[in-house]
N, C-alpha and C positions, 0 to 999 in steps of 0.2 A: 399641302393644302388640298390636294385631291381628295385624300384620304377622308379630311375634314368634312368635304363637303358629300362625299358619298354616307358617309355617315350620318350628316343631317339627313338625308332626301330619304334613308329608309327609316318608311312609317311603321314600321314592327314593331312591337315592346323589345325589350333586350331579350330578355328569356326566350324570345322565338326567335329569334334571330341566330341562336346557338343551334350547332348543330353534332352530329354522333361523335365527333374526333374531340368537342369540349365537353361534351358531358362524360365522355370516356376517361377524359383528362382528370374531370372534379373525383371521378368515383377509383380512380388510379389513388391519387392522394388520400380520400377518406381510409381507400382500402390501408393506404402506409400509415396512415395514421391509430386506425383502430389497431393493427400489427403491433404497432411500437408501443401502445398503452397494454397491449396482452402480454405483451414480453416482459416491461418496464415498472407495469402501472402500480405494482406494489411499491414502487420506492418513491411514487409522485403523489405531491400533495394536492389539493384541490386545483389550486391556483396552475400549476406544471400541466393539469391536464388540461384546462381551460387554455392553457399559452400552447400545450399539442394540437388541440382539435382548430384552436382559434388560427392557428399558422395552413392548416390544411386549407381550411375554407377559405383564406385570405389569399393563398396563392392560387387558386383555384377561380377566384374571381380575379384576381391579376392576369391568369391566365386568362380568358375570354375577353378581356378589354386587351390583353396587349398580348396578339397571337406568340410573338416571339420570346417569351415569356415562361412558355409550356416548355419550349427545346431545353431552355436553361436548367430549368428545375429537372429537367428527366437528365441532362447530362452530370448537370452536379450530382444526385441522387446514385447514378451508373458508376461514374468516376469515385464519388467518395468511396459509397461501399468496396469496388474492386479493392480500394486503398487502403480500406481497414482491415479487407481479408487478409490481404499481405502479411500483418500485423501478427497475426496469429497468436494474441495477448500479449504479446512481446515487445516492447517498448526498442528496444535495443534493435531489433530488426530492421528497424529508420536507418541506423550505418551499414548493414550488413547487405539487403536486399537492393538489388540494383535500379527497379524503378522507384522505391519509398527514397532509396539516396539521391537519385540526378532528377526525378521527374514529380511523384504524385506524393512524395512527401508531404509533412505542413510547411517545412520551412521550402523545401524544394520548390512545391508549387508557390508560395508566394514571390521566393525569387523569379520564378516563372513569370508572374503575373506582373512582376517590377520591368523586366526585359520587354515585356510586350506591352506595358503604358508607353516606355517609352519609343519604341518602335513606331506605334499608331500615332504618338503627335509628330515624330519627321516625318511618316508616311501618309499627316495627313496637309502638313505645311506643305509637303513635295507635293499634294496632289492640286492643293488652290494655285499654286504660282503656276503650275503646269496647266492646269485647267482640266486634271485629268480627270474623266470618271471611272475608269478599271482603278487607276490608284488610289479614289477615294473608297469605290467599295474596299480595297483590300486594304486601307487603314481602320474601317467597320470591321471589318473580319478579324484584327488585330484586336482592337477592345473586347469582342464576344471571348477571342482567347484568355486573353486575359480576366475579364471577369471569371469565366469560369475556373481559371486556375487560383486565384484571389476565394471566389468562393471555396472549392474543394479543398483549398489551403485551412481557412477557417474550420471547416465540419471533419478535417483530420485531426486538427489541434486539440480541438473540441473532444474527440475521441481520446489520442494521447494524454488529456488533463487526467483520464477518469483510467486509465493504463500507471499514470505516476500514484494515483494513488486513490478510493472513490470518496474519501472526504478532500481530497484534493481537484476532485474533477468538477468546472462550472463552464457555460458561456464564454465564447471568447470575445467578450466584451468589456473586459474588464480593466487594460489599461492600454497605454500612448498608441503600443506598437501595434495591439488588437484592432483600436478604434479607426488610427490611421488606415489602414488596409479596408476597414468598413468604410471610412470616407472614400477611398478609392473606386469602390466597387459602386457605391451606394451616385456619387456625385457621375461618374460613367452611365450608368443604367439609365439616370434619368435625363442624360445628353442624349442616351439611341433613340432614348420614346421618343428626343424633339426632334431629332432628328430624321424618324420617320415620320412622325406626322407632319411636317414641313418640309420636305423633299429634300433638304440641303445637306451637304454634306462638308462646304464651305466655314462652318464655324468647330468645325473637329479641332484644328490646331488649337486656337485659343483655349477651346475649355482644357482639351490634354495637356496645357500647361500650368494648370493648377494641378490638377491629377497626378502629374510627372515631378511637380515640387515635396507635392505629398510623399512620393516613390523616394525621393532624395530624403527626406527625415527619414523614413522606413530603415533605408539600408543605413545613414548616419548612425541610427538608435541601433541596430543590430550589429554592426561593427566597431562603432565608435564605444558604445555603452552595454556591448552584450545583452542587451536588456528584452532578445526578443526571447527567453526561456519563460516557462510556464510558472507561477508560481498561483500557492495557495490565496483565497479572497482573503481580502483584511473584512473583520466582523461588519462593519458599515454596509460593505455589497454584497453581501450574503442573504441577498434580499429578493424576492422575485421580481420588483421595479425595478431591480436592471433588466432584465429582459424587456421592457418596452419601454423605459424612461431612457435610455442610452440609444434603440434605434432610431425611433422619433425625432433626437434628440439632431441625429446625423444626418436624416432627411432634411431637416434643416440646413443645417450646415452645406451639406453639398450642393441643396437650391439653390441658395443663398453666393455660393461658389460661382454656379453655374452663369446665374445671372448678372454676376460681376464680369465673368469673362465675355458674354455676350453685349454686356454695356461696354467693356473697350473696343469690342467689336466694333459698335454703333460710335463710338468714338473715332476711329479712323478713319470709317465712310463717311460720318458726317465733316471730314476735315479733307474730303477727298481721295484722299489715302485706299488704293483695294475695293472703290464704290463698285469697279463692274465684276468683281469677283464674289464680295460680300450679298447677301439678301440683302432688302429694301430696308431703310431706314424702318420701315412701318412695321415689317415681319420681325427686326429685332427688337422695336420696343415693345411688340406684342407681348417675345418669348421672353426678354427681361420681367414684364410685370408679372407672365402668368408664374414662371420660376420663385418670384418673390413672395406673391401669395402663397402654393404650394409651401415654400419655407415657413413664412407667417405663421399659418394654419400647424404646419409641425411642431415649428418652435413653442407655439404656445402650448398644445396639450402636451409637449417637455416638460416645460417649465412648470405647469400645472402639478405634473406625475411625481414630479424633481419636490417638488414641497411636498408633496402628499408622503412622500419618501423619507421627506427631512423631515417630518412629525413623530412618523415610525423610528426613525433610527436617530435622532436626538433629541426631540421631543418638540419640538419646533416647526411650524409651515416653514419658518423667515428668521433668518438671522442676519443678513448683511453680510454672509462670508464674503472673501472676495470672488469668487466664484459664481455663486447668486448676483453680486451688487452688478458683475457686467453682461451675465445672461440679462438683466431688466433694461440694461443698456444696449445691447443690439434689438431686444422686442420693442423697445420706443423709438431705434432708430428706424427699422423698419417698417414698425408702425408711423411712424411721422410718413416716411418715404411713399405710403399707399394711400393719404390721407389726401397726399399735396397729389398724386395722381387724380384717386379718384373723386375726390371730393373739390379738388378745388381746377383738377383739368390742366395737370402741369404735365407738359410733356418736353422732349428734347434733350440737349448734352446736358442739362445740366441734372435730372435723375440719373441720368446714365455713368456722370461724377459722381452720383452719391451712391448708387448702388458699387460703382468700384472701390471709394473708397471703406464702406459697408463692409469688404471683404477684408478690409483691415480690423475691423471694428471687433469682428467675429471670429479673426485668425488671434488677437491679441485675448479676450473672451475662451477661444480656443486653448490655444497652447501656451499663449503669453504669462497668463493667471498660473500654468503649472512653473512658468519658466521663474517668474519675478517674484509674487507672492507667496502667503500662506494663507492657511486655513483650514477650515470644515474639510476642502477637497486635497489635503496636500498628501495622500495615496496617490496623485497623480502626478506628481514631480518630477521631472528631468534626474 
């Protein structure tokens, strides 16, 4: 909340407020960016280069709002390439090469990143009962690893798609096991922002155990179902709305996650349960609303993208798949849920129920529709 408030008190516009290490930052990225269209840019179509320049700039202002932000992007960035150098066009060098095998692989680094979600939420359980604060930074310290091994897991694989074959190579967004790992990384990142802009460090467990459930499908679908190997798009996602209809779609989702867990939160304090360990009743129905909106706001321009999509690739905005019918179903739930906050002044356990049970709403919506149904979306089946 310091944070917060040092931020209201300066009267600067933003742009003055930045200073040589962020502008260094944005013109670091432009530079990778113009690089990568001199190299590439003959094989990208309009759309590709718009989604290159458009990620530069975007990370670029992510950076200067959220310092910690910059490290990540320059360590992923450091870390992938080492990883592709490795590569040496050779696919097969993933078994042979001693760090692509045990460490900075795609699949190595995600197991990586599966080892340290679940480290950070005992390390971060250990640190509330304890009271500790060395072990609550060093369960922070555990998620930065992890995301960045979760991220450099993705922009290897990424690599390896277009190593199997280059009408084989796409975004690794494309199905359970991909998306899972972006829920991971995506629903984490947006726990450090609250976590530093509210000084607490006290709601780590909780959210890591949505995180760590995710980690359990992960390794279930990669050993139970083999299913984490690369394969070519089905003609449906061969689309360049999966590049921003599927991230959108996961900020969602992971808000949405997030503020579930922070409403069981607000559940046990308000039932006395963990009140002197927990933040204030007040700061967590702050951070459940602000999480929700955030989501809100994703989920729609998803869902928006996700028809725009579905016109192009079946001719249709809307058909009712099942898939559609309960995406409509978590945006009225959530929509109902911010209506009865803001409009009508509802506060207390009993949003903080409906945002928990919301996570069912959206886990079922989620994986349930690939599990039980069919459809428009059944490329994404169990």
């Amino acid at each position: 909340m310091k944070t917060q408030h040092v931020m209201n008190a300066d009267p600067k516009p933003f742009l003055k407020q930045l200073n040589v290490v962020d502008w260094l930052y944005a013109l670091a990225l432009v530079a990778a960016s113009v690089f990568a269209f001199s190299k590439y840019g003959q094989f990208m179509d309009a759309y590709e280069t718009v989604f290159l320049f458009g990620a530069g700039i975007t990370f670029s202002v992510l950076g200067w709002f959220w310092k910690p932000m910059r490290c990540l992007v320059a360590s992923v960035a450091v870390l992938s390439l080492f990883s592709i150098s490795l590569y040496q066009g050779d696919l097969a060098r993933a078994n042979q090469v001693f760090l692509l095998k045990y460490l900075i692989g795609s699949q190595t680094a995600v197991m990586w990143m599966n080892v340290l979600f679940v480290l950070s939420m005992l390390t971060y359980w250990f640190a509330l009962f304890r009271r500790s604060a060395f072990t609550g930074k060093v369960a922070t310290t555990l998620v930065w690893g992890a995301i960045l091994m979760g991220f450099v897991g993705l922009m290897v694989r990424w690599y390896e798609s277009y190593l199997i074959a280059p009408d084989v190579g796409h975004i690794p967004l494309s199905n359970l096991y991909e998306v899972f790992i972006l829920f991971c990384l995506i629903t984490s990142l947006m726990y450090l922002y609250y976590e530093q802009r509210y000084e607490t460090k006290q709601l780590g467990g909780f959210v890591m155990l949505v995180v760590s459930a995710a980690v359990g499908f992960i390794l279930w679908y990669t050993f139970s179902r083999h299913a984490n190997g690369i394969q070519p798009l089905v003609p449906a996602l061969q689309s360049y709305w999966m590049k921003i209809h599927v991230p959108a779609n996961f900020v969602g989702y992971g808000a949405f996650s997030l503020a579930a867990m922070v409403a069981s939160a607000y559940l046990f304090s308000s039932k006395g349960l963990m009140t002197a360990s927990l933040p204030s009743l007040e700061v967590l129905d702050d951070l459940m609303y602000k999480a929700i909106s955030v989501g809100f706001a994703f989920f729609t321009i998803a869902t928006i993208l996700g028809a725009v999509w579905a016109a192009e690739a079946w001719g249709g905005y809307w058909s009712w798949d099942a898939k559609e019918t309960w995406a409509l179903i978590v945006w009225l739930n959530y929509a109902a849920w911010l209506h009865l906050r803001l409009v009508k002044g509802l506060r207390g356990p009993m949003l903080a129920w409906w945002a928990l049970v919301g996570l069912l709403v959206t886990s079922f919506a989620f994986l349930g529709v690939n599990m039980f149904l069919s459809g428009l979306h059944s490329y994404g089946t169990l």
